[in-house]
C-alpha positions in Angstrom: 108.5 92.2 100.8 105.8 93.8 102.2 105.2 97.6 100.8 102.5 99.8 101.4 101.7 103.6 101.6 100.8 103.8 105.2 102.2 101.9 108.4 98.4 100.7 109.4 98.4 98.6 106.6 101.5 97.1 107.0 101.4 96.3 110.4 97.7 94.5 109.7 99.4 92.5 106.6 102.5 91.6 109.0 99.9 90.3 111.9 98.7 88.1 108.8 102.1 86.7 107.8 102.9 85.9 111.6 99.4 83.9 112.4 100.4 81.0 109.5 104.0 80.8 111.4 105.9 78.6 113.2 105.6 78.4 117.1 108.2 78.6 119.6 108.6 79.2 123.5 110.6 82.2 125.1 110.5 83.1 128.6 108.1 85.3 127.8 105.3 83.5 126.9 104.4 81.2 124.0 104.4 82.8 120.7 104.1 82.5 116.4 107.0 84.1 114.5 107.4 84.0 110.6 110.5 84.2 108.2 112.1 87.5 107.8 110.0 90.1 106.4 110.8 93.4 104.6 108.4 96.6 104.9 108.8 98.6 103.2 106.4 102.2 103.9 106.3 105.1 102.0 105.1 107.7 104.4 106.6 108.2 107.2 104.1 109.4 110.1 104.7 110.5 113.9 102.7 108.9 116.4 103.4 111.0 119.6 104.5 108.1 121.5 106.0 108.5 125.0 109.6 107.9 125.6 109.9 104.1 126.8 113.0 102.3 128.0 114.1 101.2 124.8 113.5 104.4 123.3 115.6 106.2 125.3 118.4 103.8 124.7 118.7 104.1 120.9 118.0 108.0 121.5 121.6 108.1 123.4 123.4 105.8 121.5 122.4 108.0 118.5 123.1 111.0 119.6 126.7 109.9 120.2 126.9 110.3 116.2 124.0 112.0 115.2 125.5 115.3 114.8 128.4 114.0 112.6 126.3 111.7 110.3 123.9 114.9 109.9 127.2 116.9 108.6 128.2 113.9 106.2 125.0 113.9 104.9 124.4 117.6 104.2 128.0 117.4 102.8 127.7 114.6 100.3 123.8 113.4 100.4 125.4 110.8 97.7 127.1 108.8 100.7 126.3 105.4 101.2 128.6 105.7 104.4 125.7 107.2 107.1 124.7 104.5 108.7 124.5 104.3 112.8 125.1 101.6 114.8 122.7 101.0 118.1 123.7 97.2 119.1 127.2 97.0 121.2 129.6 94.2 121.9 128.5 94.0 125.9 124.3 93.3 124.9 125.1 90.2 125.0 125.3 90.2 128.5 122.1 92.1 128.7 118.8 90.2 129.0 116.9 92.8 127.3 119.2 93.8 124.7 117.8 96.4 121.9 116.0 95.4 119.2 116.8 97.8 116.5 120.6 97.2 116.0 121.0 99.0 113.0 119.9 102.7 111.6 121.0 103.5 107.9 119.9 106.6 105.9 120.3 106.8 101.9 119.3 109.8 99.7 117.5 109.5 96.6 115.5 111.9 95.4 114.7 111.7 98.7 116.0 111.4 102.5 115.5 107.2 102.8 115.6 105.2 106.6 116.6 101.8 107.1 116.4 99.8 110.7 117.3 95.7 110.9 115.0 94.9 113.6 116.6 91.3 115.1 113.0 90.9 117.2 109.6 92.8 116.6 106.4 92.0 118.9 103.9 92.6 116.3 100.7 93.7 117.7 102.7 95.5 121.0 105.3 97.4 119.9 104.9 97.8 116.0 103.6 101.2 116.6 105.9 102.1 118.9 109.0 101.4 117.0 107.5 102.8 113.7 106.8 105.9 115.4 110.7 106.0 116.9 112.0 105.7 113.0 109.8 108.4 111.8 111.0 110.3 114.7 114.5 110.2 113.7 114.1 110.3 110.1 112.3 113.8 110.7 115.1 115.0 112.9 117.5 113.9 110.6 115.3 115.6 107.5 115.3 118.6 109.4 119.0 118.7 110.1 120.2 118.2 106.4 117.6 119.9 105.0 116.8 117.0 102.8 112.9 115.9 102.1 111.8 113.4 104.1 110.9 109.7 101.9 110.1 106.2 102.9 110.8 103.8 106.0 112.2 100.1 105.7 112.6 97.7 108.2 114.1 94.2 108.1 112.6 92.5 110.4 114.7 88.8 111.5 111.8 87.7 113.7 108.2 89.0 113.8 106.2 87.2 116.6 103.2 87.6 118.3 102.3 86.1 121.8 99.8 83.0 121.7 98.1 85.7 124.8 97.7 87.7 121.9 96.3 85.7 119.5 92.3 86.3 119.3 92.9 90.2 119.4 95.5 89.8 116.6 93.5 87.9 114.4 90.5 90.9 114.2 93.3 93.2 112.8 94.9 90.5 110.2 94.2 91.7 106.7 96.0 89.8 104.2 98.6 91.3 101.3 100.1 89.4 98.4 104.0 90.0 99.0 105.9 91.8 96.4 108.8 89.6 94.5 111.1 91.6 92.3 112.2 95.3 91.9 111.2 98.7 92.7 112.1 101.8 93.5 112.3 101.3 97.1 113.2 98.2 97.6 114.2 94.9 95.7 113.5 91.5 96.6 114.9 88.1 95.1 114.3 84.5 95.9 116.3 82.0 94.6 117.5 78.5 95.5 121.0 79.0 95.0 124.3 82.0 95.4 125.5 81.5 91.9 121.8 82.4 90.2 121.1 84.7 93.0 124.1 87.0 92.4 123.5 86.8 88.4 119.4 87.7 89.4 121.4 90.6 91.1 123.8 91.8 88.9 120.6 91.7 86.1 118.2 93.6 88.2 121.0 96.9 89.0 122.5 96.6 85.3 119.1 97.1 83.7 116.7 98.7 86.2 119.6 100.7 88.4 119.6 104.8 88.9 122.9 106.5 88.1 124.9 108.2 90.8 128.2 109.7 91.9 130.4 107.9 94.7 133.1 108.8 97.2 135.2 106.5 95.2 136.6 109.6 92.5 139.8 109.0 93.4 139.7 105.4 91.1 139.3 105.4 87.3 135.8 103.4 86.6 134.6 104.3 89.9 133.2 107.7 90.0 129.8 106.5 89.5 127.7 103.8 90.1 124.3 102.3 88.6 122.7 101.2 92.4 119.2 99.8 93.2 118.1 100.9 97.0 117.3 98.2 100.0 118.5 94.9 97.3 116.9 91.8 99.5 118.0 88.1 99.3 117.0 84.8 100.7 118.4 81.8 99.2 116.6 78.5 100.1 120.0 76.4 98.9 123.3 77.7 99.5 125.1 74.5 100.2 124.3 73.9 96.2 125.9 75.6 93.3 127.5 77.8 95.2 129.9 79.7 93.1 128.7 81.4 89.2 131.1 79.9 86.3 131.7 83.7 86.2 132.7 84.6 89.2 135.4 87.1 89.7 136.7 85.0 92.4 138.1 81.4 92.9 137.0 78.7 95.7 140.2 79.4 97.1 140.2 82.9 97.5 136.5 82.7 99.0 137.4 79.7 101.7 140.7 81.8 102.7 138.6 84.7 102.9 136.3 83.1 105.1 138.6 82.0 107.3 140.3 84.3 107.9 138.6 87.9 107.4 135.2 87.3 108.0 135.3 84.0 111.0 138.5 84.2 112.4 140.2 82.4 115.1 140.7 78.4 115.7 137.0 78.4 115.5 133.3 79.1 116.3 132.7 77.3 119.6 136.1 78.8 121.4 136.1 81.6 122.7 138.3 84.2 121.4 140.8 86.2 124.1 143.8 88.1 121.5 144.3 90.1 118.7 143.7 88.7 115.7 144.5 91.9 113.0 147.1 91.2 110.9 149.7 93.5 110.0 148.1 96.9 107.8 144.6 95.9 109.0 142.3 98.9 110.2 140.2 96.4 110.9 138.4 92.6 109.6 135.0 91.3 109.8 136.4 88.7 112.0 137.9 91.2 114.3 134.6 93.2 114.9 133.0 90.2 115.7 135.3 88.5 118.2 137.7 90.9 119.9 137.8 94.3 119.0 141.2 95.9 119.9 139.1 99.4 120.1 136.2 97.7 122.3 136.3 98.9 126.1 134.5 95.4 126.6 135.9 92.5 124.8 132.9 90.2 124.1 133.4 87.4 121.4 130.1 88.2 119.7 130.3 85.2 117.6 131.1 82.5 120.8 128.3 84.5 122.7 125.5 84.5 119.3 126.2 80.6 118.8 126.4 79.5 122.4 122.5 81.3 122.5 121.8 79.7 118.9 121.9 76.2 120.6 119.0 76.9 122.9 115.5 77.3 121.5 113.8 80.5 120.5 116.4 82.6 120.8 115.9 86.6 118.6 119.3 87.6 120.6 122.0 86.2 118.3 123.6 88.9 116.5 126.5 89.9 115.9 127.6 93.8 115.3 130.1 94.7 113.1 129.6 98.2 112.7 131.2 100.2 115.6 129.8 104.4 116.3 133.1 105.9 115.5 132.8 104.2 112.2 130.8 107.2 110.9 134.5 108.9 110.9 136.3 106.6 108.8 136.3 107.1 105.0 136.4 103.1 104.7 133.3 101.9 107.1 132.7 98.5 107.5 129.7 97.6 104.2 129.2 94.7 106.5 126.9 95.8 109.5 125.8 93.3 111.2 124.6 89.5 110.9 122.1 87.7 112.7 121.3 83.8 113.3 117.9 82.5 114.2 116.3 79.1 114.3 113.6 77.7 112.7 112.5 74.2 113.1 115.4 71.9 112.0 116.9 74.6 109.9 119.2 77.7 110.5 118.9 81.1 109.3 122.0 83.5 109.0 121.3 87.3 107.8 123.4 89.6 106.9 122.8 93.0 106.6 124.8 95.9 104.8 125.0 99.6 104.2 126.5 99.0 100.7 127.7 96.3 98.7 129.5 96.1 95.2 127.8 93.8 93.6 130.3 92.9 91.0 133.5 93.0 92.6 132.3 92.4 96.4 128.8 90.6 96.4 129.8 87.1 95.5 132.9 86.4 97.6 130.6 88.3 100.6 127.6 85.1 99.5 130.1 82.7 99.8 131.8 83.5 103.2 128.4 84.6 105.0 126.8 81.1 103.9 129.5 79.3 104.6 130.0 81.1 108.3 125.9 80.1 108.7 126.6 76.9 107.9 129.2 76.3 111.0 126.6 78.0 113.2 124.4 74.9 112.1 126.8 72.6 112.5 127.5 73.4 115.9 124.2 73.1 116.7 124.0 69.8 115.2 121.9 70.7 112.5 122.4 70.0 108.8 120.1 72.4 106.6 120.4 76.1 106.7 118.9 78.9 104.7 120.9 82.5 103.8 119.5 85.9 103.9 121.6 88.7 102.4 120.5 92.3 102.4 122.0 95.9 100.7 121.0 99.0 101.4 123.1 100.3 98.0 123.7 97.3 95.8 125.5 98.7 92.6 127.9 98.6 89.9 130.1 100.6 89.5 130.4 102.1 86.2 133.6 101.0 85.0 132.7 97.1 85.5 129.4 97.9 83.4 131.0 95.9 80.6 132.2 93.0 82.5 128.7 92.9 83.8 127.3 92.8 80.7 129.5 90.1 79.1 128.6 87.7 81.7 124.5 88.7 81.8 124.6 88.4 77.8 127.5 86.4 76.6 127.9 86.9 72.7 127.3 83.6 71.0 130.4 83.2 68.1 129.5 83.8 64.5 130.2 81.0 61.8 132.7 82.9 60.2 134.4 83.0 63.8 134.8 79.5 63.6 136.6 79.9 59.8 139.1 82.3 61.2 140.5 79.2 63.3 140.7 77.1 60.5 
């Protein structure tokens, strides 16, 4: 994680990150990209930028919701539920599909903006897009009448052009990367999903704020203990993949998979029907390969692996999230996930507006690494990495004790063991 006060600073420390990258060839030129980074900056700061193509694509596909996520937020700033969608099914027939895909807003203390960013040009268009997200995080400010806060972006690949390379290195400043929590943001690194969701559980059970949900209708659920913007990469997923612990079986997360989160006979056919099963709203699997709501039926997933097995492609992502979501009083937490290669390894992350990390968290690890792991294997490759990110990670209050039993298991007492006797 990269977090600093002021976007200068954070674009000169990503420039840094990018030059000791990898390198790859688009058909844009030569370039160096680096692993995922997080920014996190805590001032947001207009830049005056002209409107640009791009920018006046997000700015109508936000306004088609705009209004309505304004009204949810002024109504309940508590929601974890405002976040906006700017990716569609049909960019994947685009060849200059949008980079920011996602826009998600969160209120503490403060009026909070998060973007996933699938492809950043560092030393071009950082400015650009920082100034776009400050834009909107004003507007939005202004129309719930909520303080402004910080910007965070997830950004999947930041590159800079080999053309590019002498002026970029005279603005490269090194930062030492943050590892653990804050305020802001969180970031974990671990080698496997089973000590990556206990890392997890630790960091919101002892260091998590307190807050009302939209959930008051259930007993134990009418609060939560969340941390904001919870990042994950684990290096090992294929290893130790499920916590003795877990509230789940290997059953339960291979069916779930299957068949709400992949769907279909498989990953490299293309999807053409209905695959909602009876009582369904909706599935992950759904969203991502034929949408029954979608004017254009694109299997996102076919489409994101078919690119995946060409080099250097930023455009595999897959959108989940849908604009009339901002409606539905059960959105999708699942927003979004995006695959990108690196060398002889994949790379699948997953982004969401909200994630329960007791009841939810785990069985979401399992079926998003395992999903990754086909997208490797049908690109012949064996290793693969996993990136899972939150914008609310929490507890809810009622599982605090369930939490607890498992983070600090009570050892028994001799006389315990004369009881038995």
């Amino acid at each position: 994680m990269i977090k600093t006060k002021e976007f200068e600073e954070c674009k000169r420390a990503l420039i840094s990150a990018v030059l000791s990258g990898y390198s790859c060839s688009s058909r844009f030129g030569e370039y160096l990209f680096s692993d995922p980074k997080l920014l996190v900056i805590e001032e947001a700061e207009q830049l005056g930028y002209e409107e640009d193509y791009f920018r006046d694509v997000y700015m109508r596909r936000l306004q088609e919701v705009f209004k309505k996520a304004a009204e949810k937020l002024k109504r309940t700033p508590y929601t974890r539920r405002v976040s906006i969608p700017i990716w569609r099914p049909e960019d994947h027939l685009s060849k200059n599909p949008p980079a920011i895909t996602e826009i998600s807003f969160l209120y503490d203390e403060k009026l909070h903006l998060t973007a996933y960013l699938r492809s950043l040009d560092v030393f071009n268009y950082f400015e650009h897009n920082f100034d776009f997200l400050s834009f909107i995080l004003e507007k939005m400010s202004l129309e719930t009448e909520l303080e402004a806060g910080s910007i965070a972006m997830l950004v999947a690949v930041p590159h800079i052009y080999r053309r590019d390379l002498k002026r970029a290195e005279k603005e490269a400043k090194p930062i030492e990367e943050f590892f653990g929590y804050t305020e802001l943001a969180t970031h974990i690194v671990d080698d496997y999903i089973s000590s990556a969701w206990h890392s997890a559980l630790e960091t919101i059970y002892r260091m998590g704020k307190k807050k009302r949900t939209e959930w008051d209708i259930f007993s134990g659920q009418e609060t939560s203990n969340f941390v904001h913007r919870l990042f994950i990469e684990v290096r090992k997923p294929e290893e130790n993949r499920i916590h003795d612990k877990a509230p789940f079986t290997e059953k339960y997360g291979l069916e779930y998979a299957h068949s709400y989160v992949i769907g279909g006979e498989g990953i490299d056919v293309e999807l053409e029907r209905n695959i909602l099963k009876d009582g369904e709203e909706y599935s992950y699997a759904e969203r991502a390969r034929y949408c029954l709501k979608d004017e254009f039926k694109v299997d996102q997933l076919f489409k994101a692996v078919k690119k995946l097995k060409e080099n250097c492609r930023r455009d595999c992502y897959v959108a989940i999230s849908r604009p009339w979501d901002i409606e539905s009083s059960e959105p999708p937490c699942l927003r979004g996930y995006h695959f990108v290669k690196k060398n002889a390894k994949i790379l699948g992350i997953f982004y969401m507006r909200s994630n329960d990390a007791y009841g939810a968290m785990h069985a979401n690890m399992f079926a998003f690494s395992l999903l990754t792991k086909y997208a490797a294997e049908a690109c012949g490759i064996r290793d693969y990495e996993y990136n899972h990110f939150a914008v609310d990670a929490h507890i809810y209050s009622g599982f605090m004790k369930a939490v607890e039993d498992i983070l600090y298991p009570k050892s028994p007492k001799f006389t315990d063991f004369m009881k038995t006797t």
